[in-house]
Every structure is written in structure tokens, then in C-alpha cells.
C-alpha positions as a printed Julia matrix, in Angstrom:
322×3 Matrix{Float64}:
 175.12   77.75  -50.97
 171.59   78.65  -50.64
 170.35   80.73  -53.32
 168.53   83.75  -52.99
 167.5    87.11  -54.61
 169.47   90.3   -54.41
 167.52   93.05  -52.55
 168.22   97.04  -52.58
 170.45   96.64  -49.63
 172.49   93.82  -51.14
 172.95   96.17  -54.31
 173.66   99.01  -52.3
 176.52   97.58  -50.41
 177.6    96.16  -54.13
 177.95   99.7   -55.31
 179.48  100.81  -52.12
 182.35   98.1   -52.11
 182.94   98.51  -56.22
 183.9   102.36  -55.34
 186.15  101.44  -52.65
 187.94   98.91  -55.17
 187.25   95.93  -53.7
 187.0    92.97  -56.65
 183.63   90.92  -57.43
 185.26   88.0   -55.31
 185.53   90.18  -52.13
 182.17   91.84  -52.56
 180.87   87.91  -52.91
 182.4    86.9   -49.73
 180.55   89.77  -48.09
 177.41   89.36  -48.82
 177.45   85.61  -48.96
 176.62   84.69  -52.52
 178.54   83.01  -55.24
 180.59   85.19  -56.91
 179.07   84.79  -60.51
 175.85   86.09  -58.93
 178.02   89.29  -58.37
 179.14   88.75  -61.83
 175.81   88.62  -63.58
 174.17   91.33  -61.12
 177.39   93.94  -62.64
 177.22   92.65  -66.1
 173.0    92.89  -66.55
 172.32   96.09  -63.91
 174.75   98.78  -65.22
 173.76  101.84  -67.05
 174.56  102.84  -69.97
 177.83  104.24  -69.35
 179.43  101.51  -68.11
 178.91  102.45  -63.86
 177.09  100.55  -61.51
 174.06  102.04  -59.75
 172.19  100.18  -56.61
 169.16  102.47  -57.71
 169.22  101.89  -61.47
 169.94   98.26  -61.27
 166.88   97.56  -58.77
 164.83   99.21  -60.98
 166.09   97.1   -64.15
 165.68   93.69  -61.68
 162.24   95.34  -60.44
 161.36   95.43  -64.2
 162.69   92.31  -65.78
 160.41   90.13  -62.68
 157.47   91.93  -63.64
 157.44   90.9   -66.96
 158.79   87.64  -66.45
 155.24   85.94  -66.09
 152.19   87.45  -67.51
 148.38   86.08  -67.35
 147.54   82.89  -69.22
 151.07   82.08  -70.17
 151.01   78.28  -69.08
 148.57   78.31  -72.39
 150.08   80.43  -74.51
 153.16   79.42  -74.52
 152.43   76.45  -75.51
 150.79   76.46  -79.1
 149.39   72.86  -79.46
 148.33   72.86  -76.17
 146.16   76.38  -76.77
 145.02   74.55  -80.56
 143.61   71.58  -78.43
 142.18   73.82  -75.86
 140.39   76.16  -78.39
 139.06   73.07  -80.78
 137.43   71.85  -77.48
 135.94   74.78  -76.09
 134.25   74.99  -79.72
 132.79   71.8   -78.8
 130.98   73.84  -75.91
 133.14   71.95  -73.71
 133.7    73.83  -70.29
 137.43   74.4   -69.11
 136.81   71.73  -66.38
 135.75   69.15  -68.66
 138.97   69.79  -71.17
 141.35   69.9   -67.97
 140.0    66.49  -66.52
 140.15   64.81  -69.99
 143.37   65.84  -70.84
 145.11   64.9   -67.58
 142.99   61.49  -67.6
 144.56   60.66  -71.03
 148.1    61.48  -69.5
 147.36   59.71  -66.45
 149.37   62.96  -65.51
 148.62   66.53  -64.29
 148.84   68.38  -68.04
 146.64   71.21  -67.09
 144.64   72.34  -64.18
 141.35   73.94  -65.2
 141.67   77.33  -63.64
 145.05   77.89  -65.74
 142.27   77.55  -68.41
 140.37   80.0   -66.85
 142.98   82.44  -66.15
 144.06   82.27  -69.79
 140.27   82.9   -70.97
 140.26   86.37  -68.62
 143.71   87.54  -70.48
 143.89   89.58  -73.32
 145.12   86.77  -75.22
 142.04   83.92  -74.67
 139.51   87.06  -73.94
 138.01   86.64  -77.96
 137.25   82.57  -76.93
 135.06   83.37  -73.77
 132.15   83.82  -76.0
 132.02   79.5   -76.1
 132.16   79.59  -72.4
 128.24   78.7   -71.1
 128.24   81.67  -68.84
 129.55   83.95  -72.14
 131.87   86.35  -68.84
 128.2    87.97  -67.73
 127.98   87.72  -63.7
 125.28   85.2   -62.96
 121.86   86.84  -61.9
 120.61   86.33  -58.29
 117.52   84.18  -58.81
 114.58   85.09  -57.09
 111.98   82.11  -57.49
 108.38   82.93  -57.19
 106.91   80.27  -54.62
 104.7    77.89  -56.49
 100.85   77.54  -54.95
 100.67   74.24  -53.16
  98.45   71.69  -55.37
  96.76   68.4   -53.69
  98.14   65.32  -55.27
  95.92   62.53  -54.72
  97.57   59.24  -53.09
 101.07   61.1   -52.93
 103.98   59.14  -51.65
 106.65   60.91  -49.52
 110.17   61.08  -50.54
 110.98   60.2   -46.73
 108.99   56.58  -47.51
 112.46   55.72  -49.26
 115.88   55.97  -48.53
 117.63   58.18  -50.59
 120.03   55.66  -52.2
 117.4    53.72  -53.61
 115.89   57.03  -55.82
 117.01   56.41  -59.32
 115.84   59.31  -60.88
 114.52   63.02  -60.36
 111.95   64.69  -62.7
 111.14   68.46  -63.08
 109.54   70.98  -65.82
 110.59   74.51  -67.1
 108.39   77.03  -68.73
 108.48   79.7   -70.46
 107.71   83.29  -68.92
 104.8    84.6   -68.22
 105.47   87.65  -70.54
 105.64   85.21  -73.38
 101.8    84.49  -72.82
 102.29   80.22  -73.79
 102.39   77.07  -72.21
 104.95   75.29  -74.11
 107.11   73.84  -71.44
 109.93   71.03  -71.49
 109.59   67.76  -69.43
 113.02   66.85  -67.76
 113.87   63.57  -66.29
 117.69   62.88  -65.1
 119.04   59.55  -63.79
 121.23   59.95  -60.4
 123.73   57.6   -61.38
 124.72   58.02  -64.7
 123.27   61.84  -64.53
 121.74   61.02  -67.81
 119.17   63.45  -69.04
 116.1    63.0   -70.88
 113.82   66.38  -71.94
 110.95   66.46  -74.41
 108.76   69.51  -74.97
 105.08   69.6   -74.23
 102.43   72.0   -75.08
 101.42   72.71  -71.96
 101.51   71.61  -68.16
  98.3    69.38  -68.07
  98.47   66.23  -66.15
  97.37   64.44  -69.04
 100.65   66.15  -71.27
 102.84   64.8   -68.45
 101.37   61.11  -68.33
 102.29   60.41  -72.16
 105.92   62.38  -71.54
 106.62   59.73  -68.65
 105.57   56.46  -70.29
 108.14   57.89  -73.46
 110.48   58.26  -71.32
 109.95   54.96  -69.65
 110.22   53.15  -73.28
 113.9    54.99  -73.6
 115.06   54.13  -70.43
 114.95   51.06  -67.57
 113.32   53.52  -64.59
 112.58   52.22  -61.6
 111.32   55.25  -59.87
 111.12   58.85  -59.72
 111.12   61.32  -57.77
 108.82   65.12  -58.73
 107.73   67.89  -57.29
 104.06   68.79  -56.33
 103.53   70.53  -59.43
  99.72   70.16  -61.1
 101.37   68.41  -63.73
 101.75   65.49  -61.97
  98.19   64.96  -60.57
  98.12   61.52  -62.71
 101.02   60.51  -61.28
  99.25   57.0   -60.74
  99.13   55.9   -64.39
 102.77   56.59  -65.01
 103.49   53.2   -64.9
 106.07   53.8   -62.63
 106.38   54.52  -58.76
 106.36   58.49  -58.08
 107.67   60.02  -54.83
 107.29   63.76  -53.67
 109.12   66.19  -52.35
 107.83   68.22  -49.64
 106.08   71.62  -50.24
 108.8    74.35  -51.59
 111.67   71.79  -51.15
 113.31   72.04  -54.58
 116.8    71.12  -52.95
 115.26   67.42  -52.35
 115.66   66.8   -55.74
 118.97   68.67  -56.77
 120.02   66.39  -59.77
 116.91   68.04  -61.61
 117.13   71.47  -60.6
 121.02   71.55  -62.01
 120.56   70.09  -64.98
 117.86   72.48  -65.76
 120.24   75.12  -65.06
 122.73   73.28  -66.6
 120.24   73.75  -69.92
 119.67   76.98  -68.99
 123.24   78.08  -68.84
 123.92   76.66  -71.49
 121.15   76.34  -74.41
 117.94   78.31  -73.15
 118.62   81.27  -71.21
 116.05   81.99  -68.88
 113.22   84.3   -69.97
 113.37   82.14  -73.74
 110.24   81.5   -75.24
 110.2    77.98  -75.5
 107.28   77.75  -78.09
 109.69   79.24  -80.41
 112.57   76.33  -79.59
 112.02   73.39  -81.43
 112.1    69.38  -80.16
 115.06   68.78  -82.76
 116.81   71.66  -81.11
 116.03   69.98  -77.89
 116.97   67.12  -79.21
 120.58   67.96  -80.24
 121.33   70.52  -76.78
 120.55   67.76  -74.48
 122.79   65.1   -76.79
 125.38   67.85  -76.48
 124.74   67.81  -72.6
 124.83   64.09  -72.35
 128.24   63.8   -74.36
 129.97   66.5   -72.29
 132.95   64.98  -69.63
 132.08   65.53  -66.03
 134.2    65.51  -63.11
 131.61   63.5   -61.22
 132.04   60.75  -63.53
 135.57   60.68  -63.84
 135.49   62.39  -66.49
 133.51   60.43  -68.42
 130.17   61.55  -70.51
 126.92   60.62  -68.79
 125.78   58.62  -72.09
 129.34   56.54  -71.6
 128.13   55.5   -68.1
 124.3    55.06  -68.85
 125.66   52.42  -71.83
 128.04   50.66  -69.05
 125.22   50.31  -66.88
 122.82   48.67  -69.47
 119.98   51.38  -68.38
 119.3    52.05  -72.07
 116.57   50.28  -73.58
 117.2    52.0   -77.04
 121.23   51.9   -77.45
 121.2    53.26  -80.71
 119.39   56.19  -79.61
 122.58   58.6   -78.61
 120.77   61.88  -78.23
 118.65   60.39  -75.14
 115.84   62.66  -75.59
């Protein structure tokens, strides 16, 4: 017999038949259900007096299914699961990351990552969601102010080589101009690993951006890169390495740079931080903590894990990739 839920109807014919003293058996055989479901439905719905009432009991069933499941239970019900979830998100890893790990380790779905989420938003995991990167605050519309075009001498077009031969992007972030200072961080990411390197520099002169790239080409095996048309990279020609450009306000040619920067920025530096207050050891450790962190992209696997695999690290010791 196929089992279903008892509706008002179904309880109102119950109540009906009890009066006219037919026996739980009978009333089962009416409504087509097993006759302990007529037996429980008596048994849990009466009042307190002892009578049955179709009103009364749907209320109590109305009740009882309301309360039955409540937001973020699949985590807090289950209090080693919700101590390994809360010692990871301390880690500043992000509910996707812990989800994917844990289910890779099982080789089995333990937990999907907007459970996680859900659990966060309840009253119960609402005190945790200050480790999330995006602390619950709705994320700002950027409005980018359009950069003035600067002639690079001898540029090379992106579109002079297929896109699965770029290794890696490159891209800058300042400070604001309220903050009246140059300091501004040099970021370089690799495509395949999504490895980032980021070093701070005083200032955006071409000459400050020539000594960032040959650093970064003594940390790791580059074969080229790929920037935007910023001044910064005027000297693009004594980087040692070949340099392709995007075209003029085409930021999205080059989107392994621009999220990781907001990865950063979500993360470590919110926008509108004075980054001559931030030091390079502090850059140092947020982008270790960036290149350690499990992505879905990767299988789950940290960036610095796949950049060691790959034998593109020229200093393996070096685990903080900056």
C-alpha cells in the first residue's frame, strides 16, 4: 500500500465515522490506508479529553511538520561534523573549499557546500559568519574608473598567441586616491596551477615593475605573461620574459588576475585599504594563506599542491610563493 499523508478531509471523515461507531479497521478500509495509520492518527491527534477532533488534530499534524526540520540542521545535528566545519572555517577556509575536501576524502557526498551555507545564515552558525571572506555584507557594485590609455612601445597583442599557450596573467592594485601614496602591490598568477605571486612596490614606475618581474621570474619557471597597458609596464622589454597586451579597457582578457585580486581583496585588503600601511610580511603570509586554500577548480586541491606537481617552482622550499 502506497503511503501517504493524512489531509483535513481524510481526518474529517475519521471523526465522522468514529461518531457513527464504526471501528479503526472499517474507517481504514475507507479511506484506503493501513489501519495502524488510523491507529497512530487517534492515539497522537486527540485532545485532551480523550475525543477526536479533525480540526484539533490537523492543527497538532500542521504543528509537529513545521518543526520537524529547522535551518542548518544537517550541521547541527551532527556535532563532529559542525567541530570539523568550525576548525576549518577558522582556517579562513570558504564553505566550498571544506565541502569539496571533505567529500574528496570520503570519495562520498558527506556535505554539499550550501548546507554549509544555510547553516552559517541560521541562528545557530550566525556567530561563525564573521570567518566567512565576505563577513554577510552584500557585495558593493563596482564602478571602475576607466584608466587613460598609455603608449607602450613595441607592444605585442594578446591575439599574436593562442590563448592556451598564455601561462600567466599579471596586474597591480593601489591604494586610493584619498590615501594620497603610491604604494601598490605587483600580482602575477599562473593559469594552470592558479598560483599567485604579489610583492609590494613603492610606487607604479616602470622601473619598480622591471625589478618586481625579474623576482618573480627567479621564484618561478615563466614562460610568458600576459598585462595590461598600464604605465607600469612601459619597460616591458627588459623583463626578461615575453609580455603580451590586452587591448585598451579589456580587463576580462586577463580574468585569472583580476579574480585573484579580488580574491585578495575579499579576503585580506578590502578595497579603499591603504596599502602603505600593510606590510610585505603581511603580504607575505595572506597570499601563502591564498595559495594553501582547496579550490574546486583544482579538484580540490591547493594551488601550491599543483604548482609542486608541475615542477614550476624554482625555489621549492619557498611555500609562501610571494
Amino acid at each position: 500500500m502506497t503511503y501517504r499523508h493524512l489531509n483535513w478531509l481524510d481526518r474529517d471523515r475519521i471523526e465522522a465515522l468514529l461518531y457513527a461507531g464504526h471501528n479503526q479497521d472499517e474507517i481504514a478500509l475507507v479511506l484506503k490506508v493501513n489501519k495502524s495509520t488510523i491507529s497512530r492518527e487517534i492515539k497522537k491527534r486527540k485532545r485532551m479529553d480523550g475525543c477526536y477532533d479533525a480540526d484539533a488534530a490537523q492543527h497538532k499534524a500542521y504543528v509537529k511538520r513545521l518543526y520537524s526540520k529547522y535551518q542548518g540542521m544537517k550541521v547541527e545535528n551532527h556535532p563532529e561534523l559542525k567541530t570539523q566545519i568550525v576548525a576549518e572555517l577558522r582556517r579562513k577556509r570558504s564553505p566550498d573549499e571544506i565541502a569539496g575536501r571533505m567529500n574528496r576524502r570520503a570519495s562520498h557526498c558527506v556535505i554539499n557546500h550550501k548546507a554549509i551555507y544555510k547553516w552559517l545564515y541560521s541562528v545557530y552558525g550566525e556567530r561563525y559568519c564573521h570567518w566567512l571572506c565576505t563577513k554577510r555584507h552584500r557585495v558593493k557594485k563596482r564602478n571602475p574608473d576607466k584608466q587613460p590609455r598609455v603608449m607602450i612601445p613595441n607592444l605585442v597583442s594578446i591575439h599574436a598567441i593562442p590563448r592556451t599557450l598564455i601561462q600567466c596573467e599579471g596586474d597591480t592594485f593601489v591604494s586610493p586616491k584619498k590615501c594620497q601614496t603610491t604604494a601598490s602591490v605587483a600580482v602575477v598568477v599562473e593559469k594552470q596551477s592558479k598560483l599567485i605571486l604579489a610583492q609590494k612596490i613603492p610606487s607604479l614606475k616602470p622601473i619598480m615593475m622591471r625589478r618586481v618581474m625579474k623576482m618573480f621570474s627567479r621564484q618561478l619557471y615563466i614562460k610568458n605573461i600576459v598585462l595590461d597597458r598600464g604605465i607600469e609596464n612601459r619597460q616591458h622589454e627588459q623583463f626578461g620574459l615575453p609580455a603580451y597586451f590586452c587591448d585598451p579597457q579589456s580587463p576580462h582578457q586577463k580574468p585569472l588576475a583580476e579574480g585573484s585580486i579580488g580574491l585578495m581583496r575579499r579576503w585580506l585588503w578590502k578595497k579603499g585599504t591603504n596599502l602603505a600601511q600593510v606590510s610585505q610580511r603581511e603580504i607575505s603570509n595572506g597570499v601563502k594563506m591564498l595559495n594553501h586554500k582547496y579550490r574546486k577548480s583544482l579538484q580540490y586541491r591547493s594551488a601550491y599542491e599543483v604548482a609542486r606537481e608541475r615542477g614550476i617552482l624554482k625555489r621549492a622550499t619557498n611555500e609562501s610563493c610571494t
